[in-house]
PALOVO-97827 format. One line per 2 residues: number of its first residue (from 0); their letters; for each residue x negated, y, z of C-alpha. Coordinates in steps of 0.25 Angstrom, whole numbers, plus 2048, in hexadecimal, padded with zeros to 3 digits. Example, Ala and Ser with C-alpha at 12.3 -4.5 7.8 and 13.67 -1.06 7.14 Angstrom:
2
0	as	7CF/7EE/81F  7C9/7FC/81D
END
This chain:
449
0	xx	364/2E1/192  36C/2E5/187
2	xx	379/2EE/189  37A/2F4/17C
4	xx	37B/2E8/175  386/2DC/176
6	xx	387/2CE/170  386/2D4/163
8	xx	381/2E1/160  385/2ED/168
10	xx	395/2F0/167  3A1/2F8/16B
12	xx	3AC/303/168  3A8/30B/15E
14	xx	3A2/31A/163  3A5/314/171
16	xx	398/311/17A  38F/30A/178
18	xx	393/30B/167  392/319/164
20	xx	38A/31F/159  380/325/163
22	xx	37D/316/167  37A/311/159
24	xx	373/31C/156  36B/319/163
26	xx	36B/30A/161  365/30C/152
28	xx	35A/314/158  358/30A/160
30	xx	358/2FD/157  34F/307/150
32	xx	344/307/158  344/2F9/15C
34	xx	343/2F3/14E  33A/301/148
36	xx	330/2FC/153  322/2FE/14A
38	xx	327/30D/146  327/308/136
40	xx	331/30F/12C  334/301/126
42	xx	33F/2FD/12F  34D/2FA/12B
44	xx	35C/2F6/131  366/2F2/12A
46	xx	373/2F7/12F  384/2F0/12C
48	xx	390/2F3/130  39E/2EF/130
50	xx	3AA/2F7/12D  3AE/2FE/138
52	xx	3AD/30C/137  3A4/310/143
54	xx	39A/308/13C  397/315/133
56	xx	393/31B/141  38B/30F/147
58	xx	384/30D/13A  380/31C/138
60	xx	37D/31D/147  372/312/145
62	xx	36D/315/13A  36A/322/140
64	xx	363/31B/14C  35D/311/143
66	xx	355/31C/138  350/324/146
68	xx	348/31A/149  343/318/13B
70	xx	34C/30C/138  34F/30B/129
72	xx	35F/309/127  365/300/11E
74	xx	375/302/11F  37C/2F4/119
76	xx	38B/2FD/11A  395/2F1/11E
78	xx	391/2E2/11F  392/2D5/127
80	xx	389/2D4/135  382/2C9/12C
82	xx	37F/2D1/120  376/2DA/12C
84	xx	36E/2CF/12F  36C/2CA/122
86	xx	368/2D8/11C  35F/2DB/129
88	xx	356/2D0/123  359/2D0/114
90	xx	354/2E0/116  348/2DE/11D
92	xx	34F/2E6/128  34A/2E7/138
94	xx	359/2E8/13D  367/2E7/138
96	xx	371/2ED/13F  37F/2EA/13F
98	xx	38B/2F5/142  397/2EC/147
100	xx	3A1/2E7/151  3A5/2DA/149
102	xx	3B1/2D7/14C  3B5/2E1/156
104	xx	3C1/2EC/152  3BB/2F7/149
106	xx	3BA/302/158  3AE/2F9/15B
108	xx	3A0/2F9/155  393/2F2/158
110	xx	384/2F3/153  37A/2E5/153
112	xx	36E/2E2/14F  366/2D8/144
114	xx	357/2D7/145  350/2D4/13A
116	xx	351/2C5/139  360/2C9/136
118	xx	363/2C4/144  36A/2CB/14F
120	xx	362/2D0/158  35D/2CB/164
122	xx	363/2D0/173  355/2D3/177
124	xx	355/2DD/16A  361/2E2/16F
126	xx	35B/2E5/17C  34E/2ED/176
128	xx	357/2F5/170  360/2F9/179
130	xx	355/2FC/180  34E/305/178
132	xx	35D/30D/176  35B/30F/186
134	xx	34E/316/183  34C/323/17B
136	xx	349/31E/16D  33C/323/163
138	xx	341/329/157  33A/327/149
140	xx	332/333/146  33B/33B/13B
142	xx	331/336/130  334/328/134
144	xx	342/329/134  34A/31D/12E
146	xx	352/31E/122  361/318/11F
148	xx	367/313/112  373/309/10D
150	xx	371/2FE/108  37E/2FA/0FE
152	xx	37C/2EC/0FC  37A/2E5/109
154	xx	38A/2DD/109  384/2D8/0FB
156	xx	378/2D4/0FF  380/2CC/10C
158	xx	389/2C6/103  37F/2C0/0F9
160	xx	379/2B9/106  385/2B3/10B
162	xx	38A/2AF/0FC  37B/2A9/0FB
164	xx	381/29F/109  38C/299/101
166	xx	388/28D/0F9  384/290/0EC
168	xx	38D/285/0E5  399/28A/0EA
170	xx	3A4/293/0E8  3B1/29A/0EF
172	xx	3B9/298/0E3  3C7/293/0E3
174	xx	3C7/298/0F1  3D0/2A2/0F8
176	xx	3C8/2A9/105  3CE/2B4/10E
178	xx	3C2/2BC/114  3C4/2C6/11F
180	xx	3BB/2D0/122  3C1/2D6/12E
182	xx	3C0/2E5/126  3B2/2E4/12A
184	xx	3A3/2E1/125  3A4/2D7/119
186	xx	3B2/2DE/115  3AA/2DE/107
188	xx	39F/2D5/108  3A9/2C9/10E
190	xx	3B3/2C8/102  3A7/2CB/0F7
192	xx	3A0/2BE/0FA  3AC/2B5/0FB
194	xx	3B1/2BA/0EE  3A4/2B8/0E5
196	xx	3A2/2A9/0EB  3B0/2A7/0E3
198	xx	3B9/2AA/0EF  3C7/2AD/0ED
200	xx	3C6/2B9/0F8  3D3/2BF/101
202	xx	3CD/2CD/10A  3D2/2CE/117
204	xx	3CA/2D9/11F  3C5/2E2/113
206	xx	3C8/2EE/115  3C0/2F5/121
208	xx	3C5/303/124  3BB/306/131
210	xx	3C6/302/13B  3CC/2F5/136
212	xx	3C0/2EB/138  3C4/2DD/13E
214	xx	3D3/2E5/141  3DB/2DA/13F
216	xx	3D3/2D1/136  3C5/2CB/136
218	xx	3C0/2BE/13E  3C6/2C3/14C
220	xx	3D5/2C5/145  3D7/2BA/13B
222	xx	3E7/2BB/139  3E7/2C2/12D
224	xx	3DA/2BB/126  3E3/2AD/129
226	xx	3F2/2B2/125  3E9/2B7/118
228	xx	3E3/2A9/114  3F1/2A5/118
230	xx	3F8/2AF/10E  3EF/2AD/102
232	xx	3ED/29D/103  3DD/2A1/106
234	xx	3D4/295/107  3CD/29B/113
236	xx	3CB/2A7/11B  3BD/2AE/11F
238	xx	3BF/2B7/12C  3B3/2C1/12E
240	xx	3B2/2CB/139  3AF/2DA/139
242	xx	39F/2D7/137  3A1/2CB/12D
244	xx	398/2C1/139  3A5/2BA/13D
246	xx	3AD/2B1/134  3BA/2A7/135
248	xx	3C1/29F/12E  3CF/29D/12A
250	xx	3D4/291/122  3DE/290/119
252	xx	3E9/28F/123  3E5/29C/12A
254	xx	3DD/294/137  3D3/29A/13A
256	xx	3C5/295/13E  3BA/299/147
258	xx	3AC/29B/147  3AB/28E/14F
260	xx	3B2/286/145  3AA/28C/13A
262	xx	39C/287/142  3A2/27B/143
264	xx	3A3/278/135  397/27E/131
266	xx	38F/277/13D  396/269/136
268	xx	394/26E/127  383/270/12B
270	xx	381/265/134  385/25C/129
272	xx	37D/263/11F  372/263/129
274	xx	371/272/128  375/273/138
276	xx	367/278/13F  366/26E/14C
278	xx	374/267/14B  378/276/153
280	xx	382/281/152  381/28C/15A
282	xx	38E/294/161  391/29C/16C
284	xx	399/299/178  3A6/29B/174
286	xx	3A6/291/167  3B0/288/16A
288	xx	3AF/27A/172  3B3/273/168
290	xx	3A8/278/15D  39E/272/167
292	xx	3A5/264/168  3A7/263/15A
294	xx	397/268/157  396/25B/163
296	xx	39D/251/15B  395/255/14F
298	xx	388/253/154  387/261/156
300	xx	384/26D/15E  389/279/165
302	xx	37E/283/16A  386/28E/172
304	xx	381/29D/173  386/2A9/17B
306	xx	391/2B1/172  38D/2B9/167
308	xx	386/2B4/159  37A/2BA/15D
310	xx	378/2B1/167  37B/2A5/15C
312	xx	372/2AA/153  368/2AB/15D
314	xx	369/29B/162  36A/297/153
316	xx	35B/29E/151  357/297/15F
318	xx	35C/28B/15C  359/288/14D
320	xx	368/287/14A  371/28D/13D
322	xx	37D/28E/140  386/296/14C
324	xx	391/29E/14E  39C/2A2/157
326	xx	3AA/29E/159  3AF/2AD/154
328	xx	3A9/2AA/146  39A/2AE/146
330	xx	393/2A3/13D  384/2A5/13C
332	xx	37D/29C/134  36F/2A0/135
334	xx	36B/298/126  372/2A4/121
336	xx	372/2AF/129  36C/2B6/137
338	xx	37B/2B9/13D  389/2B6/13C
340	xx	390/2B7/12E  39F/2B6/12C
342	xx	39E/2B6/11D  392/2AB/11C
344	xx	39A/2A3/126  3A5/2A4/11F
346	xx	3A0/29F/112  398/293/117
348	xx	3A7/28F/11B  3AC/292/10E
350	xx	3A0/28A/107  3A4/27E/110
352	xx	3B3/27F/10C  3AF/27F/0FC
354	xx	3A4/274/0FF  3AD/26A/106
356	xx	3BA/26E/0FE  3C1/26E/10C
358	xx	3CC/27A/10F  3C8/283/11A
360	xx	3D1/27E/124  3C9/270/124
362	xx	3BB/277/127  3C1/280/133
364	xx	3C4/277/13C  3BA/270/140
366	xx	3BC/26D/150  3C8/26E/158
368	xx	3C5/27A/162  3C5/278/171
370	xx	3D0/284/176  3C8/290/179
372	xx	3D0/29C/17F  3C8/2A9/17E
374	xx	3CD/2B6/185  3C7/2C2/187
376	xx	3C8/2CD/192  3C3/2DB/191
378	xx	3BD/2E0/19E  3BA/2F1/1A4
380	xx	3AE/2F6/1A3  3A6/2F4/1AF
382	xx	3AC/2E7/1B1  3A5/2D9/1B1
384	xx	3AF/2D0/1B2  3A5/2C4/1B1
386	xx	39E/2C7/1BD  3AA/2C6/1C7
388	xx	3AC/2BC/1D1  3B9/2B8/1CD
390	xx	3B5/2B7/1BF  3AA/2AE/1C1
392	xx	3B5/2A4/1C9  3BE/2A2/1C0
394	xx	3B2/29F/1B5  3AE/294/1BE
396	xx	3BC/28F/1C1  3BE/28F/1B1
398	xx	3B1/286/1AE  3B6/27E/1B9
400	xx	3C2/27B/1B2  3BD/27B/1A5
402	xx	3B1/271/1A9  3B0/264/19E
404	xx	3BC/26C/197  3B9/278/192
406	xx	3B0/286/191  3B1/292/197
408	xx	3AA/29E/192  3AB/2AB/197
410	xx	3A2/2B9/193  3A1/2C6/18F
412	xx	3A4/2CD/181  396/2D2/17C
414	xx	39E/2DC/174  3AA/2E1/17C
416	xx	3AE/2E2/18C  3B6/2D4/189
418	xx	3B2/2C7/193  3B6/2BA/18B
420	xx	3BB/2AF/191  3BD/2A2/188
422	xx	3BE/294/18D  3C1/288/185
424	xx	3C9/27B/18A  3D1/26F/186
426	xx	3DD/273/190  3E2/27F/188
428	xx	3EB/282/196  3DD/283/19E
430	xx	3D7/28B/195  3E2/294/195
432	xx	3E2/295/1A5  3D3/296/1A5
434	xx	3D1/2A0/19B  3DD/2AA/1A1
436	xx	3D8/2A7/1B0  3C9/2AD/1AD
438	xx	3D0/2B9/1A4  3D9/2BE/1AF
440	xx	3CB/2BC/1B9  3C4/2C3/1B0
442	xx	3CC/2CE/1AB  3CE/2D1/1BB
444	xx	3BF/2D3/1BD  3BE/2DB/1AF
446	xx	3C2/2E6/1B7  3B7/2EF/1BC
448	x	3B9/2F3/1CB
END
């Protein structure tokens, strides 16, 4: 069982339990021994980072783990989430290791892991090596010791792999693109690629300080990425998050579009061009009703997961399928690369704009969405509001209801002590009444005795 470890990586408050140095350090140690299992000198990690300014710790904390095990270090400095899968392989490395929170404010931090595929790891992975922290851990003798160095050119090497995606015929020129980079990992990387394909470029979120990642711009905050293409007659808007593997889109209007709408034009786009592996996009279950039924009307279909990209990536690879995503903008497209990458997304959407000679507002809508209402209630530690009697009732009274109508989903953060409760219906009145009822049920029960 794994306890350490979330839906993505192990995350928290920064030099709070369980995200201390002395964790990382640990952790490192641990990951360490897990992937130097011959007791060879020859193995590396690649460590990134986004901009936050406990990243200087985590990453120093690690690395110390990492070399005590013999690990060979390879630090990338600040890049995208994608840019750590992509170098794991590219470098011939045993492990990447990326140092963030995404799209959490700048207290938070959080640690996950690539294998060598350039893919996450697995949970059963997770598991071994929280179980080998639990143990006392064998050190490298001081001979064998692993060694750290920088490596300078790791965004340069990124961004030539996600220039190399857009079609080689095509150019941004003419065009007029707000990027925001939410102050965090592609601050640099993001606006660099856009201007060399001939983009006209507008920087939002460029200039990380420690503390202002995804503080009031990136993926999650919008407003002043839209009110910016608004203000400077921009063509189109590209919103990434703090770790650059999120993206939306804003139109030239200032509406913004999801990762949903985003699948559904790229599932459309490859299954015409016969590029869509087994007719299939994969999405987790709070993508929108009304992706499914317009995937349905196409011929198409919808092949849900348990939240977290992870668990896309992993039923893309069982399944033989190319494309999948989530509904807050993680777009993996396994053709091109092992995880979600806001930037890649990004500039497939931008190839299609320049290829059909269609504004960005006519490519963004591509369904009408089914009203969804999504509210999140934080509960005490020690609590499980989920196993309550009084819980469980109303959740049975609301599927009732929403039976031939609608969808109810309720679960846990993997990252935070939040439960989530979303339900999607026709009857925006019902929905209301539902979703409010099993808030007030469960905030009640979110109380420990």
């Amino acid at each position: 069982m794994r306890k350490l470890f979330g839906t993505d990586g192990v995350r928290g408050r920064a030099n709070s339990a369980p995200m201390t140095a002395e964790m990382a350090l640990r952790l490192g140690a641990a990951a360490g021994r897990f992937f130097r299992n011959d007791g060879s000198n020859g193995h590396r990690v690649v460590i990134g980072k986004d901009t936050r300014l406990s990243g200087y710790m985590f990453e120093n904390a690690l690395t110390a783990g990492l070399t005590s095990t013999g690990m060979n270090v390879l630090l990338l400095g600040p890049v995208p989430t994608p840019a750590v899968g992509l170098l794991t392989t590219s470098m011939r490395a045993d492990v990447g290791i990326m140092i963030s929170a995404s799209h959490n404010p700048h207290e938070d931090n959080g640690i996950k892991f690539f294998g060598p595929d350039g893919f996450k790891l697995s949970d059963a992975a997770e598991a071994e090596i929280e179980g080998i922290m639990s143990r006392e851990i064998e050190l490298a003798q001081a001979v064998n010791i692993g060694r750290a160095r920088r490596i300078d050119d790791g965004r340069f090497r990124y961004a030539e792999r996600v220039k190399s995606t857009f079609p080689a015929g095509l150019r941004l020129d003419g065009l007029k693109v707000v990027v925001d980079c939410a102050n965090g990992a592609a601050y640099r990387v993001a606006p660099e690629v856009l201007w060399e394909l001939g983009a006209d470029v507008v920087e939002v979120g460029t200039h990380p300080n420690g503390t202002n990642i995804n503080d009031g711009c990136g993926s999650t905050r919008p407003r002043v990425a839209a009110e910016t293409v608004l203000t400077h007659g921009a063509d189109v808007g590209i919103c990434l998050d703090g770790d650059a593997d999120r993206v939306l889109i804003i139109d030239e209007k200032g509406q913004v579009a999801d990762g949903d709408q985003l699948m559904a034009l790229f599932a459309g786009r490859w299954a015409a061009e016969q590029r869509l592996q087994g007719g299939t996009l994969v999405a987790t279950v709070m993508s929108n009703l009304g992706l499914e039924r317009h995937l349905q009307g196409q011929g198409l279909r919808l092949e849900r997961t348990k939240v977290g990209d992870r668990y896309v990536v992993e039923a893309m690879r069982r399944g033989g399928w190319n494309l999948g995503g989530e509904q807050s903008g993680h777009i993996v497209m396994t053709d091109y690369a092992t995880t979600g990458d806001g930037l890649l997304a990004g500039l497939q959407f931008l190839a299609h704009m320049v290829g059909a000679r269609r504004p960005a507002s006519e490519l963004v809508r591509q369904f009408e969405t089914v009203p969804q209402m999504l509210k999140n209630v934080r509960y005490a530690a020690g609590a499980d509001p989920l196993s309550a009697a009084s819980v469980k009732a109303a959740m049975s009274e609301a599927e009732r209801q929403l039976e031939g109508r609608g969808r109810l989903l309720i679960r846990k953060s993997g990252t935070e002590p939040l439960v989530r409760v979303m339900a999607e219906c026709e009857d925006e009145g019902l929905l209301a009444r539902i979703v409010d009822g099993l808030v007030a049920e469960v905030e009640a029960a979110g109380v420990p005795a």
